[in-house]
C-alpha positions in Angstrom: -11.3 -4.9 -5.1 -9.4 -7.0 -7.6 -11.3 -9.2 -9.9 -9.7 -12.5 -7.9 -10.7 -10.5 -4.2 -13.2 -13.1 -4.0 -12.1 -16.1 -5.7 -9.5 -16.1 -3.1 -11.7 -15.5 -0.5 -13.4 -18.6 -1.2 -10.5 -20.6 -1.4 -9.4 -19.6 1.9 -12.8 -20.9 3.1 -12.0 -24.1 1.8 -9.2 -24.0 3.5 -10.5 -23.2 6.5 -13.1 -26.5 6.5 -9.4 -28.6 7.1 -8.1 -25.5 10.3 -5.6 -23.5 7.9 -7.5 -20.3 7.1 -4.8 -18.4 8.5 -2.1 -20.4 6.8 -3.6 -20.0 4.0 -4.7 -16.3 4.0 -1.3 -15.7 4.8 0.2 -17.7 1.5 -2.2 -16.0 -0.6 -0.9 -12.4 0.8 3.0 -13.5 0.3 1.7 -14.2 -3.5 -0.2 -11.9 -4.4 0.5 -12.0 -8.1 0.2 -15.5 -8.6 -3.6 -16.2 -7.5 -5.6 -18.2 -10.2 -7.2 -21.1 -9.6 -4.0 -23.7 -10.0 -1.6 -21.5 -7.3 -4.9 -22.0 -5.2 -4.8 -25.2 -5.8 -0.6 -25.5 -5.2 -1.0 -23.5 -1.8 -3.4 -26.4 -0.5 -0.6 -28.6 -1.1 2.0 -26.5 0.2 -0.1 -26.5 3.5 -0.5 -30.2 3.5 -4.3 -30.2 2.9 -6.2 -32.7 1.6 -6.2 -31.1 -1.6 -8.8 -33.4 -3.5 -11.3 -31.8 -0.6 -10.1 -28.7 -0.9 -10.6 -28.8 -5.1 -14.6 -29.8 -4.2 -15.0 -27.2 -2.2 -13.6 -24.3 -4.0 -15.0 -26.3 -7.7 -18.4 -26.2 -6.5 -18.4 -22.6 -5.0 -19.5 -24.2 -1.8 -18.9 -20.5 -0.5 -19.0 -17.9 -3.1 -23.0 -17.2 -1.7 -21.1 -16.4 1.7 -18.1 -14.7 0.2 -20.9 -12.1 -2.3 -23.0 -11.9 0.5 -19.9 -10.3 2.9 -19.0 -7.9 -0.1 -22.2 -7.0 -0.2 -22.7 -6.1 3.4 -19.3 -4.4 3.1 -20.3 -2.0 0.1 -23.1 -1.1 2.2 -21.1 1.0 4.3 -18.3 2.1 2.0 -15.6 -0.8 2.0 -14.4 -1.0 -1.0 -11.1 -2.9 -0.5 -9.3 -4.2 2.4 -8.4 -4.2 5.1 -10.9 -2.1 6.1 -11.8 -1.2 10.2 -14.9 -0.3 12.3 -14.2 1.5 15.7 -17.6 2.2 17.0 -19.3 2.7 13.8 -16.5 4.4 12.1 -14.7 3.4 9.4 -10.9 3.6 9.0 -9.8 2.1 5.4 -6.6 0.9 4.5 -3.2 -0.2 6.1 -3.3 2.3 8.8 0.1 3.4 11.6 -1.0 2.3 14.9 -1.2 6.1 15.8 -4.1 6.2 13.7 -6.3 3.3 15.5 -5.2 5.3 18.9 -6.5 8.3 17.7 -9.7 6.7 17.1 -9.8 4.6 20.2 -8.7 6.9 22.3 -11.1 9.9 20.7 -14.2 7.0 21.1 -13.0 6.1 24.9 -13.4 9.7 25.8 -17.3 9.9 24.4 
């Protein structure tokens, strides 16, 4: 994980609180090099947040407990990055072809 994995985590938690996590997720994906706190803050306004909200939320760390908590969990059983899938217990890591969640599936359907 990148040292701003989690930051932007958070942020997207803030987002979130006002119904645009997946907005937002998806703004910090198409910008993946430009994630500090201020194109955090510019992507709440480019989503038509209420961004003096969104800048108490993410300021305070309202979710940074959650968000260390997750990675936590998620080191527990090897995730080291995302995405990261669980089919059944098993763990598929990366970007992945749809052949290879078939295989799985498909070899876990017939157990």
């Amino acid at each position: 994980m990148h040292n701003r994995a989690k930051p932007a985590a958070e942020a997207a938690q803030c987002a979130h609180e006002q119904g645009k996590f997946w907005e937002y997720h998806d703004k910090i994906f198409a910008n993946q090099q430009a994630i500090s706190d201020d194109d955090f803050k510019k992507y709440a306004t480019d989503l038509g947040l209420n961004v003096e909200t969104f800048t108490a939320c993410y300021s305070a760390g309202k979710y940074r407990a959650d968000v260390e908590k997750d990675a936590a969990e998620g080191s527990k059983f090897g995730v080291t990055g995302t995405p990261a899938f669980f089919v059944n217990g098993r763990f598929l890591s990366g970007a992945q072809p749809f052949e290879a969640f078939k295989a799985m599936i498909d070899d876990e359907l017939s157990r």
